[in-house]
SERO-642395 format. One line per field, with one value per residue (C-alpha): residue in one letter; chain; x, y, z. Coordinates in steps of 0.05 Angstrom, whole numbers, m for minus. Layout:
aa c(A; ...)
ch c(A; ...)
c1 c(X; ...)
c2 c(Y; ...)
c3 c(Z; ...)
//
This chain:
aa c(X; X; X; X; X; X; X; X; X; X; X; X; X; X; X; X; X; X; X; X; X; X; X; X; X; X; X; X; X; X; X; X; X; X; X; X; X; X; X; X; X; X; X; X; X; X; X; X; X; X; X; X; X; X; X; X; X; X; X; X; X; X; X; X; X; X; X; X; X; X; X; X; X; X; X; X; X; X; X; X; X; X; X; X; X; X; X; X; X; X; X; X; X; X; X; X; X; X; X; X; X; X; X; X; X; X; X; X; X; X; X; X; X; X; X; X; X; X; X; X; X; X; X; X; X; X; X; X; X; X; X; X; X; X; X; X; X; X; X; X; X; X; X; X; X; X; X; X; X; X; X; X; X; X; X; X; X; X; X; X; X; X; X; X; X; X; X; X; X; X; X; X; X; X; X; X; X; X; X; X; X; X; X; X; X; X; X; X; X; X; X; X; X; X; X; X; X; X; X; X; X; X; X; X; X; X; X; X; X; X; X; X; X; X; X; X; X; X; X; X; X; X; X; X; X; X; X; X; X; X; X; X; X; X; X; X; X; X; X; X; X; X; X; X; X; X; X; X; X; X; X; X; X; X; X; X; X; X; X; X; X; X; X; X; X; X; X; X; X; X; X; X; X; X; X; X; X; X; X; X; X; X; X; X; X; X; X; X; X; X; X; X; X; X; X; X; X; X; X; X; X; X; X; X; X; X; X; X; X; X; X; X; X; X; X; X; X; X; X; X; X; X; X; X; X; X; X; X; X; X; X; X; X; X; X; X; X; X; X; X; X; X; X; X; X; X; X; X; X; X; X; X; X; X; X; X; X; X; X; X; X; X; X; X; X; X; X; X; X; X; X; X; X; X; X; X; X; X; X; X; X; X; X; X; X; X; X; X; X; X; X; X; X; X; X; X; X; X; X; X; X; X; X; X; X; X; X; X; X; X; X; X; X; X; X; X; X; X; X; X; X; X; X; X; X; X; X; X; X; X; X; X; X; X; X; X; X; X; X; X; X; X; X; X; X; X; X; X; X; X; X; X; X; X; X; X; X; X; X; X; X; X; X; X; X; X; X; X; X; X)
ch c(A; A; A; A; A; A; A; A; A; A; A; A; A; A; A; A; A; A; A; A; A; A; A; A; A; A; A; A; A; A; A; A; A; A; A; A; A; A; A; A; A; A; A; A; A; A; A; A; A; A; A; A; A; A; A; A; A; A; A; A; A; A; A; A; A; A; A; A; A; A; A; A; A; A; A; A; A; A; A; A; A; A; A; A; A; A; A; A; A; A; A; A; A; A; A; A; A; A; A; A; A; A; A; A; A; A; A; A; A; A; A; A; A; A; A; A; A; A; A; A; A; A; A; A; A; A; A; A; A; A; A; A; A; A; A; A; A; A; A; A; A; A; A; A; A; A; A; A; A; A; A; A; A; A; A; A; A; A; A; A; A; A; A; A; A; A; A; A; A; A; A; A; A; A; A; A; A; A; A; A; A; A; A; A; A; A; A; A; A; A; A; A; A; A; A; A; A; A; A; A; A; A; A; A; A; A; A; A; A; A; A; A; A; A; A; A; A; A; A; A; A; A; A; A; A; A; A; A; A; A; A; A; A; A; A; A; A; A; A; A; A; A; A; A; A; A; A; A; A; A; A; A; A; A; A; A; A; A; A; A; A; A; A; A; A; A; A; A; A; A; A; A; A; A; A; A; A; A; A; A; A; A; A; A; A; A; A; A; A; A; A; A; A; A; A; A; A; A; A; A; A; A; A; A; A; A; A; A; A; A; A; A; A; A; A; A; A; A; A; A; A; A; A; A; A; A; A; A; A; A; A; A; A; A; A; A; A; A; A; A; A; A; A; A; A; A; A; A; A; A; A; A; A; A; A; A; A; A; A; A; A; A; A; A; A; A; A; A; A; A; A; A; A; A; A; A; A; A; A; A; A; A; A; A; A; A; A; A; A; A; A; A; A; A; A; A; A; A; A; A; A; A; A; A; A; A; A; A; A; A; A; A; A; A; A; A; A; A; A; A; A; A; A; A; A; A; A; A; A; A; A; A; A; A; A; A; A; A; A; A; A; A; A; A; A; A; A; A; A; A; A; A; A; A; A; A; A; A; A; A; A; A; A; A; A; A; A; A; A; A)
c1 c(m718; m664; m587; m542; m469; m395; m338; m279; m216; m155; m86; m101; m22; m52; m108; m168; m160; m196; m272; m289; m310; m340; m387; m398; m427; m468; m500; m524; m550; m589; m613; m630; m684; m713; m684; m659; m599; m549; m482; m426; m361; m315; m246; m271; m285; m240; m292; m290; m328; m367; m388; m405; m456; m491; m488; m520; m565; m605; m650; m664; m643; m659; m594; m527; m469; m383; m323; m256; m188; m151; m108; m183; m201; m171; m222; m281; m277; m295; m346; m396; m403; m433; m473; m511; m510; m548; m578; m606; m655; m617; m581; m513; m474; m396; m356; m299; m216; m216; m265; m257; m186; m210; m284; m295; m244; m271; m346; m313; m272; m338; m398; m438; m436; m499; m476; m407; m406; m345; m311; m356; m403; m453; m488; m499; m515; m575; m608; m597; m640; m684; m707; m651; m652; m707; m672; m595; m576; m597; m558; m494; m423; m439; m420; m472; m510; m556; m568; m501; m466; m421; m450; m417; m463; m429; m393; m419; m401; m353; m389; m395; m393; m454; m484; m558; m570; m499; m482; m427; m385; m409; m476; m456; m471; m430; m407; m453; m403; m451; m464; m396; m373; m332; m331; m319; m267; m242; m230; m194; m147; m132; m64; m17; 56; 68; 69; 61; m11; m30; 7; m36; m108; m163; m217; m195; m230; m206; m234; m228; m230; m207; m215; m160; m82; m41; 6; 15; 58; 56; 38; m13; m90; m143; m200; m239; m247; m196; m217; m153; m169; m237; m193; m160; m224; m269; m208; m249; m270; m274; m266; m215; m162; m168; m236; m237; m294; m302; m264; m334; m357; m294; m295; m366; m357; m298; m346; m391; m350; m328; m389; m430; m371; m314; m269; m194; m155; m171; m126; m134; m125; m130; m79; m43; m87; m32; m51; m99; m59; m109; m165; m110; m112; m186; m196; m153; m193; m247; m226; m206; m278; m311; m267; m240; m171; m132; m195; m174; m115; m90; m49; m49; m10; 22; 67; 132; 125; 63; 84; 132; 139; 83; 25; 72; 60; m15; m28; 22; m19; m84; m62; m30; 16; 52; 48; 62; 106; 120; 191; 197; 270; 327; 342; 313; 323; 276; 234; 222; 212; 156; 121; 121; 162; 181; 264; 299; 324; 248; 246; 299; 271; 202; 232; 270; 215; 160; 207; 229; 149; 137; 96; 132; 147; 139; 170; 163; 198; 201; 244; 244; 237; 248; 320; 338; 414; 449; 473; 401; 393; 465; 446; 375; 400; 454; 391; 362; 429; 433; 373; 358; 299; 293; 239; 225; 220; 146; 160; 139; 68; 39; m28; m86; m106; m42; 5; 59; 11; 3; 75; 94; 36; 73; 126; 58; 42; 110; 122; 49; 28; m38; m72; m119; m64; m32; m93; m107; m27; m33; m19; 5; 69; 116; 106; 143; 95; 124; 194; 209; 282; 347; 357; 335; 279; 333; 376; 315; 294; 369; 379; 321; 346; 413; 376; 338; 390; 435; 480; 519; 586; 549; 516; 574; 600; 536; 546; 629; 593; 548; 589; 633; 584; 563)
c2 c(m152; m182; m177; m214; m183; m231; m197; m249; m242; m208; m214; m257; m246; m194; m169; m144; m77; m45; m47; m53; 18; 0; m50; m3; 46; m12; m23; 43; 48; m15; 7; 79; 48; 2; m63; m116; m120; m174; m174; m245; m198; m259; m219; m187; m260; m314; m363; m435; m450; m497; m431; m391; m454; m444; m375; m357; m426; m385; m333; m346; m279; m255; m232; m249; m199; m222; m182; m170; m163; m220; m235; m258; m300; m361; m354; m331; m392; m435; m388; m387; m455; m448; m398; m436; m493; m458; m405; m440; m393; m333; m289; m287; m223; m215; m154; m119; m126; m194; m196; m139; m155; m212; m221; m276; m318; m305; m326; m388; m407; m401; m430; m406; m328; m313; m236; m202; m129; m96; m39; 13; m15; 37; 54; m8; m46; 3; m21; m87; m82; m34; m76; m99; m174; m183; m148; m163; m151; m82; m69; m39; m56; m130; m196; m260; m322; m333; m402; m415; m376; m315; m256; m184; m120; m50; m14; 29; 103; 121; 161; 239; 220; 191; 164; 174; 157; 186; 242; 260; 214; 269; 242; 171; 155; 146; 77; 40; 33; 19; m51; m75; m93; m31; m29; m106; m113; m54; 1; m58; m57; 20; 27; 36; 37; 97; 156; 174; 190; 129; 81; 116; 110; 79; 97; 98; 96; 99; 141; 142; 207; 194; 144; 119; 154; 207; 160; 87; 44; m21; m62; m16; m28; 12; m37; m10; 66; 89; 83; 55; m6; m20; 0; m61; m104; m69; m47; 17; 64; 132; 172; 200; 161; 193; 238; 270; 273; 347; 385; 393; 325; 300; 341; 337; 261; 271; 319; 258; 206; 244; 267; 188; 150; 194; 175; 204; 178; 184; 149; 166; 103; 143; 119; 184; 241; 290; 295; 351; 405; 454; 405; 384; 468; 462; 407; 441; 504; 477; 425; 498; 524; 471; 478; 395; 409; 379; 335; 283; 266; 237; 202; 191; 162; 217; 212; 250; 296; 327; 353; 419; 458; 502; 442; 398; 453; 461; 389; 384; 445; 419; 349; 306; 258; 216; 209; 139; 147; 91; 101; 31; 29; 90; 76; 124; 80; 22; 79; 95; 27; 12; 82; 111; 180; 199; 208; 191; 265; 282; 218; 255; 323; 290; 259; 320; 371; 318; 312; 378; 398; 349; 292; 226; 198; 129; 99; 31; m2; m64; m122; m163; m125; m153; m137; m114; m122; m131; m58; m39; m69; m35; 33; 19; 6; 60; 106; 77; 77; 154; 169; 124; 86; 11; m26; m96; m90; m122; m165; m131; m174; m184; m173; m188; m122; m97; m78; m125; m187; m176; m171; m222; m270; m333; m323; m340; m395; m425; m430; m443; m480; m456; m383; m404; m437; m372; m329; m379; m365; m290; m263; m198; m166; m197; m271; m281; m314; m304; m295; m242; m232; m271; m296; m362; m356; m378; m318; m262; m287; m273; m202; m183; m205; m170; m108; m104; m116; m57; m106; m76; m117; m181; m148; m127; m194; m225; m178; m208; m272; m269; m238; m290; m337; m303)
c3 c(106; 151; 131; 168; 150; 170; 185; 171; 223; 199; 220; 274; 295; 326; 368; 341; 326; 265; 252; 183; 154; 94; 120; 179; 124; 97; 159; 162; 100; 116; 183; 167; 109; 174; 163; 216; 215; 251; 258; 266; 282; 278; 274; 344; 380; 332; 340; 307; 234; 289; 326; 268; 240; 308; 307; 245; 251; 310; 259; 193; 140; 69; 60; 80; 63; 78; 52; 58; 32; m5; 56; 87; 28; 66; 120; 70; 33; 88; 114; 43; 55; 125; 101; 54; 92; 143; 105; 48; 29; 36; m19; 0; m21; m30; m40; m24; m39; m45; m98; m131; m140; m203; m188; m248; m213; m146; m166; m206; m135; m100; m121; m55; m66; m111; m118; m126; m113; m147; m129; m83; m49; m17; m82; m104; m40; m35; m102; m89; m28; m46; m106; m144; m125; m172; m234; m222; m301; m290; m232; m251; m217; m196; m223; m216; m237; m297; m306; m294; m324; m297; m316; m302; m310; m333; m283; m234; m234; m178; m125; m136; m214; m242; m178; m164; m91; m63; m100; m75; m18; 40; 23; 54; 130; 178; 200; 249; 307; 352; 316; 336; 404; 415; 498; 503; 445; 403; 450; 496; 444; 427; 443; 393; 396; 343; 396; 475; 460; 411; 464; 520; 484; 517; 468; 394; 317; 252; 200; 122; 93; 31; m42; m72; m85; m114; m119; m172; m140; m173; m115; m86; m103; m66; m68; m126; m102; m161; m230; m239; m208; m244; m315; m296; m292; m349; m393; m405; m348; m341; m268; m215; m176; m110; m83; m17; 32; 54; 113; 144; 137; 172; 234; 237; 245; 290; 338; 338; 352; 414; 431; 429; 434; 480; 433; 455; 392; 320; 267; 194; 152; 92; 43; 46; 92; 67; m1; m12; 32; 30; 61; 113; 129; 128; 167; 217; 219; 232; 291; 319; 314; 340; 405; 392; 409; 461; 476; 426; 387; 316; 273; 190; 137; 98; 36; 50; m24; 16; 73; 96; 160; 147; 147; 203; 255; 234; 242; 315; 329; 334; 364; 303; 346; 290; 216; 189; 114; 70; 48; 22; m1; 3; m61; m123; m171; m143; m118; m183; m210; m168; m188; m124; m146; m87; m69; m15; m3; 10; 55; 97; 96; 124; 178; 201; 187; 227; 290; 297; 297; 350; 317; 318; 243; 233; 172; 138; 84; 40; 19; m49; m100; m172; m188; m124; m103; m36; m45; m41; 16; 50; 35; 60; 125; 121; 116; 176; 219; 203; 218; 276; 244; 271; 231; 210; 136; 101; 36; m32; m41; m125; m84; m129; m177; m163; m229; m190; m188; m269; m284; m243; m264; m292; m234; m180; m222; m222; m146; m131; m179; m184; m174; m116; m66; m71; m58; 1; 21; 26; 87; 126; 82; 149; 107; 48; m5; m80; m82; m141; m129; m153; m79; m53; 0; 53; 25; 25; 101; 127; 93; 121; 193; 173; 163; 215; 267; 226; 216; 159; 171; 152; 94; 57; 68; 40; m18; m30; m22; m77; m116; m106; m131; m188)
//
């Protein structure tokens, strides 16, 4: 068999940073049962749609897998109908964020994918090709064609609960890194401006250690690995909302990545790699005994209810350089409104505890929050004056599957007009798409500018202003 997989560009504001992990896992799986494999990275090289025809026109494939998130769908829409214009014989696969996030609406919107995959992929991608093509409505976790019509098979258990093939996630391969063009585009672009080490990488990877959240903020999803994303799909589903991969599997994939690649930088992209404090301890131990420190060093995203002194020093210790929180607002009230539960007195007590450890914290916040008031925004930016923070803050996104995107359904539909121009609209949090505040647009742009420059004299006037006007 010959699988051909796409990898769509993302924020192409940017360079080229991030290799896809899950479809790096994918391609393992497929090459470790002996198929061909072939890979179109077009976030690494931005090529045309008249590049990718030729491209993919060159060998002919059973199988041809794309995914992404729903800020790629723009880009994977145009894509399908390459590939089977040029692929006509091939079965063309689709899976990840952007179609788990409302699969029957995604399979509707595209006509040219034969097979959704929803929610995990690794279990289910290795039935399909092991067999599964020819009996899809026994394949659990995938949505497809019969004769038309849009069928969708019963879920799939999440991994290390049901599964057959993966028992458990440290049963999953690694990514196939060496697939992608790593020397030539990725590790050109390691540096990262979140610490003196980050900045100074030449040879960085991410890793994922971790499925789903502690947390249920209401415009979070985590791409299917929580069961309470596929709750919101099946209405009835049974399963954990955040599994770990163990302490031993991590390091042992950290040692390797140093050992083929010489990686020198490691950034966790796990939605919050504090969580489980005793694996953080764990993990630590063991970089220890397998002699890794001070040859590489890290980075996470951390949730500031998780961390204290004790586990700061441990991770500075052993070469954690900066820890990336999402404060969102300094406001409790709208920090509660939006599920995340944390307070802004733990917000401070993060930031102090991180910097007087020695690891950098980096903090981001957000703007546009349904009922939000200019005073919000003021002591915001009062928290960020007193504690030196400068930040551009994202736009709160209704992302697809997210609580937000339900609640705020008919609000999408009135300023878009239809569901599909705003999927095709979705970009990066730095764009403002749906506006779900009681500012206009032109209002919501300018506070933002106001807070970012700290420029509290003009916000309290904005606030006499509107007040005015109300």
């Amino acid at each position: 068999m010959k699988i051909l997989f796409i990898n769509p560009p993302v924020r192409l504001q940017e360079p080229p940073r991030h290799i896809p992990y899950g479809m790096g896992i994918l391609m393992s799986i497929a090459d470790n049962l002996g198929y061909e494999i072939g890979i179109l990275d077009i976030n690494a090289y931005r090529i045309t749609n008249d590049t990718i025809s030729e491209e993919i026109k060159e060998d002919r494939y059973d199988v041809v897998c794309i995914g992404g998130l729903s800020t790629q769908y723009k880009f994977i829409k145009d894509y399908v109908k390459i590939i089977k214009k040029v692929q006509t014989d091939a079965t063309l696969i689709a899976g990840g964020g952007f179609l788990t996030s409302m699969p029957t609406k995604i399979m509707e919107w595209l006509p040219e994918i034969d097979i959704g995959v929803i929610g995990e992929g690794e279990e289910t991608f290795f039935e399909l090709i092991t067999g599964g093509l020819d009996r899809l409505k026994n394949v659990k976790g995938i949505i497809y064609r019969d004769s038309g019509e849009i069928v969708i098979t019963e879920p799939r258990p999440l991994i290390g609960h049901g599964t057959e093939t993966f028992k458990s996630l440290d049963d999953l391969p690694y990514p196939a890194w060496h697939f992608f063009p790593l020397e030539e585009v990725y590790f050109q672009n390691s540096s990262l401006l979140l610490s003196p080490e980050a900045m100074n990488s030449k040879r960085r990877l991410d890793l994922i250690t971790e499925r789903g959240c502690i947390h249920h903020c209401n415009f979070c999803v985590h791409l299917g690995m929580s069961a309470s994303d596929l709750k919101r799909i099946y209405g009835n589903f049974s399963g954990p909302d955040i599994r770990y991969f163990s302490a031993k599997y991590v390091v042992d994939m950290i040692r390797y990545v140093r050992l083929k690649f010489a990686v020198d930088f490691i950034s966790f992209l796990d939605e919050n790699f504090t969580a489980n404090r005793k694996r953080c301890f764990e993990i630590c131990d063991l970089l220890e005994k397998e002699d890794l420190i001070g040859t590489i060093h890290f980075g996470c995203l951390g949730s500031v209810d998780t961390v204290d002194r004790e586990l700061l020093k441990r991770l500075h210790d052993v070469g954690f350089t900066y820890i990336s929180y999402g404060g969102e607002t300094a406001n409790n009230h709208l920090l509660k409104q939006i599920g995340k539960n944390t307070t802004v007195e733990q917000m401070k007590a993060a930031i102090d505890e991180t910097q007087n450890v020695g690891i950098n914290p980096i903090m981001t916040f957000m703007e546009g929050y349904p009922n939000e008031m200019i005073d919000d925004m003021i002591r915001t930016t009062e928290f960020w004056v007193s504690n030196n923070i400068f930040c551009r803050p994202f736009f709160i996104q209704p992302y697809p599957g997210t609580k937000l995107f339900f609640d705020n359904y008919d609000k999408i539909i009135e300023q878009y007009g239809e569901l599909e121009k705003f999927v095709l609209d979705i970009d990066d949090a730095q764009k403002l798409t749906v506006n779900l505040t009681n500012f206009s647009d032109i209002e919501l742009l300018g506070l933002r500018e106001l807070m970012t420059n700290h420029d509290l004299d003009r916000l309290k006037k904005a606030k006499v202003e509107k007040n005015e006007v109300q």
